[in-house]
C-alpha positions as a printed NumPy array, in Angstrom:
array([[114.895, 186.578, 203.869],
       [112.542, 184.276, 201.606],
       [113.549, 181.63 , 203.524],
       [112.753, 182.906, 207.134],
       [109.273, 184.492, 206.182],
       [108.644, 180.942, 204.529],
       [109.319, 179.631, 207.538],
       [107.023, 182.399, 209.452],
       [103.883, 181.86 , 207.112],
       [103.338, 178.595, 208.427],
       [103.782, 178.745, 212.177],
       [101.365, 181.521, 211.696],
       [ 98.975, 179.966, 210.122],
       [ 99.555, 177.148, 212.916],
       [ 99.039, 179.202, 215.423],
       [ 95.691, 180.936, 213.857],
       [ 94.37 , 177.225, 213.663],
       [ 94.737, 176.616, 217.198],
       [ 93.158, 179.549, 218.431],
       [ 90.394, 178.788, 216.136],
       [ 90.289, 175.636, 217.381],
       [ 90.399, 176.733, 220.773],
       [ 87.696, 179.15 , 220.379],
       [ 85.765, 176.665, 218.919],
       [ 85.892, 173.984, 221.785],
       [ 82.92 , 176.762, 224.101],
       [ 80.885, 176.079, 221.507],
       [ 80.939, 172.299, 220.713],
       [ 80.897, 172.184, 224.94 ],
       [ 77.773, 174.096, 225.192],
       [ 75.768, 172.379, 222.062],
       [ 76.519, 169.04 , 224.313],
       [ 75.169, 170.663, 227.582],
       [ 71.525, 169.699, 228.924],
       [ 69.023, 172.807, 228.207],
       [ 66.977, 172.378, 231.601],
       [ 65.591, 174.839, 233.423],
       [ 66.489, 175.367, 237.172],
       [ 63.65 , 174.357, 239.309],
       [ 62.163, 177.074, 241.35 ],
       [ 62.02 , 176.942, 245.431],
       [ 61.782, 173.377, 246.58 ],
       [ 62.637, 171.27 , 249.655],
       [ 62.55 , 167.575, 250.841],
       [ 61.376, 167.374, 254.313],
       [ 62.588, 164.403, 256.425],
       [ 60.661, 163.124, 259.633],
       [ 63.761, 162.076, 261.262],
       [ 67.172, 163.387, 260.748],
       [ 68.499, 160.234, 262.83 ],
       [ 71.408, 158.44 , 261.093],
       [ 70.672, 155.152, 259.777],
       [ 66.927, 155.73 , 261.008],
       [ 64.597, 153.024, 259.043],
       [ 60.975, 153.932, 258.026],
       [ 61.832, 157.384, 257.056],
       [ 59.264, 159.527, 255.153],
       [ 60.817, 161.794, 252.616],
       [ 58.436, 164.767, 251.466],
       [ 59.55 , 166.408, 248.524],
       [ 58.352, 169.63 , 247.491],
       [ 59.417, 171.955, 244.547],
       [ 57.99 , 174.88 , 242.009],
       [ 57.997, 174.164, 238.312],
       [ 59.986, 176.352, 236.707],
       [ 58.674, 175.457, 232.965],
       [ 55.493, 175.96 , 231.312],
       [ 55.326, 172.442, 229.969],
       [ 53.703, 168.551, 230.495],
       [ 55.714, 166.443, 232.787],
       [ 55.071, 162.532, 232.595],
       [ 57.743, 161.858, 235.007],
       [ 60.093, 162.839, 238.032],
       [ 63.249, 160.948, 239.248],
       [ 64.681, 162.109, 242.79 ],
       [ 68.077, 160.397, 242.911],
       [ 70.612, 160.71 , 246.268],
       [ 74.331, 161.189, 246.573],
       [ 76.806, 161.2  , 249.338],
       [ 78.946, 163.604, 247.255],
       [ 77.292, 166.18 , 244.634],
       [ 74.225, 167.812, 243.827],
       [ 75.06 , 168.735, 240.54 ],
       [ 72.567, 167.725, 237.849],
       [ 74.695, 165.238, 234.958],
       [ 77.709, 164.56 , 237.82 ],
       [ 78.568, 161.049, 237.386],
       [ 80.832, 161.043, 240.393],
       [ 77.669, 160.317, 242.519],
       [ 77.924, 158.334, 245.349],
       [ 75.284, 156.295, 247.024],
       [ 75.544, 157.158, 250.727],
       [ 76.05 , 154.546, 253.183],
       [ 73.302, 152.064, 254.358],
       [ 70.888, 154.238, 252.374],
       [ 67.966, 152.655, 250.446],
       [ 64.966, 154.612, 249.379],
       [ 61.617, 152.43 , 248.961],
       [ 59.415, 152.469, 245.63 ],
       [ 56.639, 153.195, 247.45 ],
       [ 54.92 , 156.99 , 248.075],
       [ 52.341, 157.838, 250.72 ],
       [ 49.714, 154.627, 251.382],
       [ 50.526, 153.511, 247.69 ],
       [ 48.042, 155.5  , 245.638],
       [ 47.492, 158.32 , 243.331],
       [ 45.602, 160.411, 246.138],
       [ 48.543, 161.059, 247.953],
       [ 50.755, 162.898, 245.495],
       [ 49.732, 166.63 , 244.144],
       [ 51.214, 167.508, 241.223],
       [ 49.393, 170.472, 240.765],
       [ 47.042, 169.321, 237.657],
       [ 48.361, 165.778, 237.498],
       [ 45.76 , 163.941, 235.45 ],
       [ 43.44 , 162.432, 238.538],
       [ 43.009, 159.889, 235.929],
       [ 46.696, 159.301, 235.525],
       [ 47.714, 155.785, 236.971],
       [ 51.076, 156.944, 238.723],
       [ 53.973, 154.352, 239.208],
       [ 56.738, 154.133, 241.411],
       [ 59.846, 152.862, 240.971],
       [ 63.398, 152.314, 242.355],
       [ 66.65 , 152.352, 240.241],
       [ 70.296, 150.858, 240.344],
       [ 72.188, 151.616, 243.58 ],
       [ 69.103, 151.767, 246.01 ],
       [ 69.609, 155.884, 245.624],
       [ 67.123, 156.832, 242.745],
       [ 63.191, 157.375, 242.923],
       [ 60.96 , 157.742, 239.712],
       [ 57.6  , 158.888, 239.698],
       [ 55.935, 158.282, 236.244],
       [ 52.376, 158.289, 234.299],
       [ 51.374, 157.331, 231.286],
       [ 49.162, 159.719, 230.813],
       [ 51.822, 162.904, 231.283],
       [ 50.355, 166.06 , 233.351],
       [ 49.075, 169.233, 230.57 ],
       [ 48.989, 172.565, 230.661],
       [ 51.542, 172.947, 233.701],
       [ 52.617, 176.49 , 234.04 ],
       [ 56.254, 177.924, 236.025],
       [ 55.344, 178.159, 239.392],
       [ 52.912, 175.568, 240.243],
       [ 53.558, 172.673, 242.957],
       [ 54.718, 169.73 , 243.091],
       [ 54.636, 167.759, 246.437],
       [ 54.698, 164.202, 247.456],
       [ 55.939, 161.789, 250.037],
       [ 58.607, 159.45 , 249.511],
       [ 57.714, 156.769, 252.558],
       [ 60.16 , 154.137, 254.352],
       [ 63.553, 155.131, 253.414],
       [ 66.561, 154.631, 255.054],
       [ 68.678, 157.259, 256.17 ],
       [ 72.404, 157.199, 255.524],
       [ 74.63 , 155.651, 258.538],
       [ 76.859, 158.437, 258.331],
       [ 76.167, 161.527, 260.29 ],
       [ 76.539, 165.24 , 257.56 ],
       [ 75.414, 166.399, 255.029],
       [ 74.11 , 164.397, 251.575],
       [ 72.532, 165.57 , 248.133],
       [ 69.235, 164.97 , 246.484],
       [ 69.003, 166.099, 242.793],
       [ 65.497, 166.218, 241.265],
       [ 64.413, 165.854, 237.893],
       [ 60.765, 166.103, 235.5  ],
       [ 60.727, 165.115, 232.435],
       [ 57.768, 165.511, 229.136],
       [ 57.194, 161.519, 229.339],
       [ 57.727, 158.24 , 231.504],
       [ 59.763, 156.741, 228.739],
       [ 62.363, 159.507, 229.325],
       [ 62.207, 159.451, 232.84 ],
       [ 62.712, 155.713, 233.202],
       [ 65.497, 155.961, 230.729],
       [ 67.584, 157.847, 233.551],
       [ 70.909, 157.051, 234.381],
       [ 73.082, 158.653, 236.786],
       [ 75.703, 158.81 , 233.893],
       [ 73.395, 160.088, 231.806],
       [ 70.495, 161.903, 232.801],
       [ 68.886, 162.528, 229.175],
       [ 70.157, 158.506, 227.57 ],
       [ 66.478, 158.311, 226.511],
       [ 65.241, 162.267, 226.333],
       [ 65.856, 165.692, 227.244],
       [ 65.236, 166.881, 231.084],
       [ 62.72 , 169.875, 231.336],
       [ 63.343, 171.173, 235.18 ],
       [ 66.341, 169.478, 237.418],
       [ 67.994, 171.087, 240.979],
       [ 69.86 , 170.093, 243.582],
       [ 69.115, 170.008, 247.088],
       [ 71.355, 169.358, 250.219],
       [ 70.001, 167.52 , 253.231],
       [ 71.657, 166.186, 256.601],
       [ 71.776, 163.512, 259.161],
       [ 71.929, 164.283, 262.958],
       [ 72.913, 163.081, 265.948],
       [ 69.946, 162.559, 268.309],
       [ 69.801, 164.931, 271.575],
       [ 68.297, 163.061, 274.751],
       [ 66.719, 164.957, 277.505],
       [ 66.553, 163.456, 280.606],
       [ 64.254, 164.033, 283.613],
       [ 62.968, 162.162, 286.869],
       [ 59.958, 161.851, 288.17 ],
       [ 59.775, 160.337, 291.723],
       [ 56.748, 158.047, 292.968],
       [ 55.221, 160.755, 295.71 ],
       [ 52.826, 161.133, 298.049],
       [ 52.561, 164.109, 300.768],
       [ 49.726, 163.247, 303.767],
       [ 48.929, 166.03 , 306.37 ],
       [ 46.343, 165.532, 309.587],
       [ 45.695, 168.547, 311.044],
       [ 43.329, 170.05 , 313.866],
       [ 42.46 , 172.886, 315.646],
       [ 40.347, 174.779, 317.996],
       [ 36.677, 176.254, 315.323],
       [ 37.799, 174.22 , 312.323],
       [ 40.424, 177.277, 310.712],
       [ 40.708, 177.588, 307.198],
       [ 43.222, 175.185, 306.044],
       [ 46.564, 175.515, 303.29 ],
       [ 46.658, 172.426, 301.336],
       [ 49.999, 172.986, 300.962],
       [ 51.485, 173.52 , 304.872],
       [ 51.744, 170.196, 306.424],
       [ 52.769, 172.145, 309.357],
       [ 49.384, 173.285, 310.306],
       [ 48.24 , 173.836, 313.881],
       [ 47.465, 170.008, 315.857],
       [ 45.814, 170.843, 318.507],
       [ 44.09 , 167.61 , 320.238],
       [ 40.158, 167.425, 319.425],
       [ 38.551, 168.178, 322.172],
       [ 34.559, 166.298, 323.216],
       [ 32.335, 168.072, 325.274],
       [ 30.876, 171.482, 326.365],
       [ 32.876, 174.307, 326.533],
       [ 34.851, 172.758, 329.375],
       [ 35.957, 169.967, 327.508],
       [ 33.051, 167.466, 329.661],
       [ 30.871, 165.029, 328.554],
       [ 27.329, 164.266, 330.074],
       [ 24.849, 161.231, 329.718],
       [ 22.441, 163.361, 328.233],
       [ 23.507, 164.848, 325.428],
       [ 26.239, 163.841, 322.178],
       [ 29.418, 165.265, 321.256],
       [ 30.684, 165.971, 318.218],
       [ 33.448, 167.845, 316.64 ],
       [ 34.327, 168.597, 312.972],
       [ 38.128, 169.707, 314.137],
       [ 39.965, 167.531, 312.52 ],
       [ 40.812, 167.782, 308.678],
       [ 43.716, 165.674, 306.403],
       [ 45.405, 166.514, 303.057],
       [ 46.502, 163.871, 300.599],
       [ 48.156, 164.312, 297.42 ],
       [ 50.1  , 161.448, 294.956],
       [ 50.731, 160.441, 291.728],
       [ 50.488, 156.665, 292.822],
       [ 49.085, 155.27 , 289.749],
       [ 46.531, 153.314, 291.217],
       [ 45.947, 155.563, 294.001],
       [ 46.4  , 155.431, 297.621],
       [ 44.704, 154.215, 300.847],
       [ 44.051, 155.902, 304.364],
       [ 44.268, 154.14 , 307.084],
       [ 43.281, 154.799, 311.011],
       [ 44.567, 152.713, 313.897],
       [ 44.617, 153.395, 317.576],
       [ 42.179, 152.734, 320.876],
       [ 39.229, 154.052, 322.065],
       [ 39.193, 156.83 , 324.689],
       [ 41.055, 155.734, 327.97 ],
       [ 41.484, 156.71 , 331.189],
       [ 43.456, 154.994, 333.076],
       [ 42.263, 151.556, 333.429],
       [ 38.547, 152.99 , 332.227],
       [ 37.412, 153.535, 328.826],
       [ 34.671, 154.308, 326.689],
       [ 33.206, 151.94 , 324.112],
       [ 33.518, 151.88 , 320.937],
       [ 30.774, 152.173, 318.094],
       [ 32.368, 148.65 , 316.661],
       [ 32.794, 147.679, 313.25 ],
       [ 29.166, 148.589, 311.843],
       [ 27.886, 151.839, 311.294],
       [ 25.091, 153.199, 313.976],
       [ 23.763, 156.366, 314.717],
       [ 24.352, 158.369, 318.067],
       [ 22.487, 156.644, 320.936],
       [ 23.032, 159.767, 323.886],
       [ 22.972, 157.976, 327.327],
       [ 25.166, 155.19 , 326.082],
       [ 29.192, 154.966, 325.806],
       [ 29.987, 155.059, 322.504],
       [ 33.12 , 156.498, 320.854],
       [ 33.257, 156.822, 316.63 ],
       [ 34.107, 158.833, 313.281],
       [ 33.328, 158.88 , 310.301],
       [ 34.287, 161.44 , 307.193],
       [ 33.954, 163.249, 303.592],
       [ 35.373, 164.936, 301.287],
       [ 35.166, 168.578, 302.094],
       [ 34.251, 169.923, 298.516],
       [ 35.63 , 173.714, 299.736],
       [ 39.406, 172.382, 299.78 ],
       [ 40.837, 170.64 , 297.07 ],
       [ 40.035, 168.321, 294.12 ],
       [ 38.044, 165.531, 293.813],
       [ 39.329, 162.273, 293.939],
       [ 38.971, 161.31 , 297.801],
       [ 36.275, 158.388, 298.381],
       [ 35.464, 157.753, 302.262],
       [ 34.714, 154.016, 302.852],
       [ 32.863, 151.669, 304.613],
       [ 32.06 , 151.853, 307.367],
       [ 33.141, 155.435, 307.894],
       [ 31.753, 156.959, 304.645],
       [ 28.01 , 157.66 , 305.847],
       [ 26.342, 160.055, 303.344],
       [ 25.031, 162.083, 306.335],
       [ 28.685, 162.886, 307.905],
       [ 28.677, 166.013, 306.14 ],
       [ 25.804, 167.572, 307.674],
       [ 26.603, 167.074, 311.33 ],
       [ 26.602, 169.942, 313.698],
       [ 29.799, 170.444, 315.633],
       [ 29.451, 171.421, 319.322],
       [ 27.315, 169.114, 322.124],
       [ 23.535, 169.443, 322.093],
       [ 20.523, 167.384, 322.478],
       [ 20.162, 164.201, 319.917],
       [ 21.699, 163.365, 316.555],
       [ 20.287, 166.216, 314.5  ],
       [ 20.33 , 164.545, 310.532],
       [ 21.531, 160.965, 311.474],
       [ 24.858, 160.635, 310.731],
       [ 26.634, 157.193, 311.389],
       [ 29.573, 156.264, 312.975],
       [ 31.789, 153.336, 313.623],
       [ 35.089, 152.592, 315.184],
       [ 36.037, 148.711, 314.142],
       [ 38.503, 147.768, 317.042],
       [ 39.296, 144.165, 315.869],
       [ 40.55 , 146.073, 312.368],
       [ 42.41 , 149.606, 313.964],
       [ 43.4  , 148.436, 317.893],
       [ 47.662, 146.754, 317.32 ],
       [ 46.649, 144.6  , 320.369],
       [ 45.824, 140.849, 319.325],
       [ 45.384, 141.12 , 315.702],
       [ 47.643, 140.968, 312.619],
       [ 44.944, 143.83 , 310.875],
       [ 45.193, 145.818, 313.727],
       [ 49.205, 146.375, 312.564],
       [ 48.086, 148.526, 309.704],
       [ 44.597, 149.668, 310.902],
       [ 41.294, 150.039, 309.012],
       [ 41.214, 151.493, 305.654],
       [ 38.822, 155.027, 306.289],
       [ 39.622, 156.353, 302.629],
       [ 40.825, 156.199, 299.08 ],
       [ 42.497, 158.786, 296.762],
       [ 43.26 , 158.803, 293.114],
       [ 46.115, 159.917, 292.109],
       [ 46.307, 163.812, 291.581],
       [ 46.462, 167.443, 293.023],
       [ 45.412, 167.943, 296.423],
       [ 42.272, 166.477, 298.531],
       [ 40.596, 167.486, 301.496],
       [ 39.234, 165.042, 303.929],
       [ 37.167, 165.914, 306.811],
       [ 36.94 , 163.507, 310.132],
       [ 33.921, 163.622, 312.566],
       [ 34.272, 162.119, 316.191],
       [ 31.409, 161.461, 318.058],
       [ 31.68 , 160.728, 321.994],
       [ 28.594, 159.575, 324.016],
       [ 29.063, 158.538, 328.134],
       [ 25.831, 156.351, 330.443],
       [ 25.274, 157.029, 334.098],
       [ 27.931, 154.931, 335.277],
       [ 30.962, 156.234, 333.045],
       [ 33.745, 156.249, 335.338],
       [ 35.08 , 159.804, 335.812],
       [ 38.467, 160.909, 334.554],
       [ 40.041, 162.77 , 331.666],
       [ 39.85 , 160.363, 328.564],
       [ 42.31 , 160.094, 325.724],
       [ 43.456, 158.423, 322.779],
       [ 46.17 , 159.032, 319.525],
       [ 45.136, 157.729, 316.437],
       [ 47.588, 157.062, 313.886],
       [ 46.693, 157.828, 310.403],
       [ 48.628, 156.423, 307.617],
       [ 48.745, 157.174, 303.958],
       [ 50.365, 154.121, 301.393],
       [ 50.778, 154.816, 298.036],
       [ 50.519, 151.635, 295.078],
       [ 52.342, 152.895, 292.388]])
């Protein structure tokens, strides 16, 4: 019996001992454990997500969660961990953060009082992973819950597409701050606010779209000039008709008609060019001359056979430029129908060495009447002007005309 609870007094007291110990262990743990404070809401903003994207600005952005001065700040980045005092961190792949903030100077970070004063210094630690941000002249008076924001400029995102881990760190002086390692965040003095923050890498997403060259050209007439639809190139084409009422020319008075109208829209980057080629009115083996190549005015009692056009500034956008020699400034104000003289002198031509196919290379492609910019729709207006003499060979007179829109894109 003496011998047994001999034997018991000692494996208790053994076992006391270890559960003092044990209890113990919490405590000597906890005295060893940083005293920070966790940092209040805060954020780093990246301008591009892209993996392995160079040039990369970095905004970081957090609430102080101390009433204290802060001399320094050290953002460090891991593939792995967030935690604050982790030394498993990992610098992710192809990532290198500069040791440079916004344009280099003191005006571009806002630590909420920061001394303006305060010469602010950028630096880069081991591992191409770690960012410190320090003064000499620490920050005073900081109170829990003011800002501190500044931009971290041309860094280089990880390769690796997911998720990776900023942890962020202020500290009472620069000498503490630059004594940060990642194995031991306090080697030189204590940490006042730290947190961890989780970012990510993306892939891109590409949108695709086409956009074809274009270019949409309507001529168009009919009987009283009709409204028009910029948008139907199916319109009504009846011929234009010269003359009275009947359709008949005389010697003694001009014809004119306003029937004929053409649409043009394109987004040919340097615009696009109207051109007219065809004959003068025949009949036959008769026919009417033409004005020629230089502008006139009508001259009733003479053969003469011409157009010349505007922009109709009720129908579309601007944009459409007549041009010599069928741009006269007076075309506008010329009276349709067949009366006596040329009532505002209006000009006309009709250049057959430049629109008539027969015996000239030009004559393939015909005269240039017009130009158009590119853009929405335009309205151009054409104005034909038929004049007979005395000895005009009767018959019933005709001609197509071929108008041709080109596009230079």
């Amino acid at each position: 019996m003496i011998f047994s609870d001999f034997l018991r007094r000692p494996t208790a007291l053994a076992v006391a001992g270890l559960m003092l110990l044990a209890s113990a262990v919490p405590i000597l743990v906890s005295r060893s454990a940083s005293a920070y404070t966790l940092l209040g809401d805060r954020e780093i903003r990246l301008s591009s997500s892209e993996a392995n994207a160079a040039g990369v600005t970095y905004r970081v952005n957090f609430e102080i969660a101390s009433t204290s001065d802060i001399g320094g700040i050290v953002v460090t980045f891991c593939e792995n961990t967030p935690i604050i005092g982790d030394t498993s961190c990992t610098v992710p792949t192809d990532f290198v953060v500069s040791n440079t903030f916004a344009n280099g100077d003191a005006g571009d970070v806002d630590v909420s009082t920061w001394s303006a004063a305060a010469s602010e210094e950028a630096t880069t630690g081991t591992g191409n992973n770690t960012f410190t941000l320090t003064t000499a002249t620490p920050a005073t008076a900081l109170a829990a819950g003011n800002s501190v924001d500044f931009e971290i400029t041309g860094v280089n995102n990880p390769s690796d597409t997911g998720t990776f881990y900023a942890r962020i760190m202020t500290y009472g002086s620069d000498t503490n701050a630059n004594g940060y390692t990642v194995a031991d965040p306090e080697a030189v003095g204590a940490m006042i606010d730290a947190g961890g923050i989780a970012l990510s890498t993306a892939d891109l997403i590409t949108v695709q779209a086409k956009v074809q060259e274009r270019i949409t050209f309507c001529v168009y007439a009919a009987s009283g000039a009709p409204a028009y639809d910029l948008t139907d190139c199916n319109a009504v084409t009846d011929p234009v008709v010269l003359g009275d009422a009947n359709g008949v020319l005389d010697s003694i008075s001009p014809s004119i008609s306003k029937e004929a109208k053409y649409n043009i829209t394109t987004n040919a980057s340097t615009g696009a060019t109207i051109r007219m080629k065809g004959g003068t009115l025949i009949s036959g083996s008769f026919s009417i001359d033409s004005v020629g190549g230089t502008a006139v005015v009508s001259n009733e009692g003479n053969e003469q056979f011409g157009f010349c056009n505007y922009r109709d500034t009720g129908g579309g956008v601007a944009g459409l430029t007549p041009t010599a020699p069928y741009n006269n400034g007076n075309c506008a104000g010329t009276t349709q129908g067949q009366g006596t003289g040329n009532d505002n002198n209006a000009q006309f031509a009709f250049d057959l060495d430049n629109v008539d196919p027969e015996g000239r290379v030009d004559g393939a492609y015909g005269d240039v009447i017009a130009s158009k910019t590119a853009g929405d729709w335009s309205t151009g207006v054409l104005v034909f002007l038929g004049n007979i003499d005395n000895t005009t060979e009767p018959g019933i007179y005709v001609t197509t005309l071929d108008f041709i829109a080109t596009g230079r894109y």
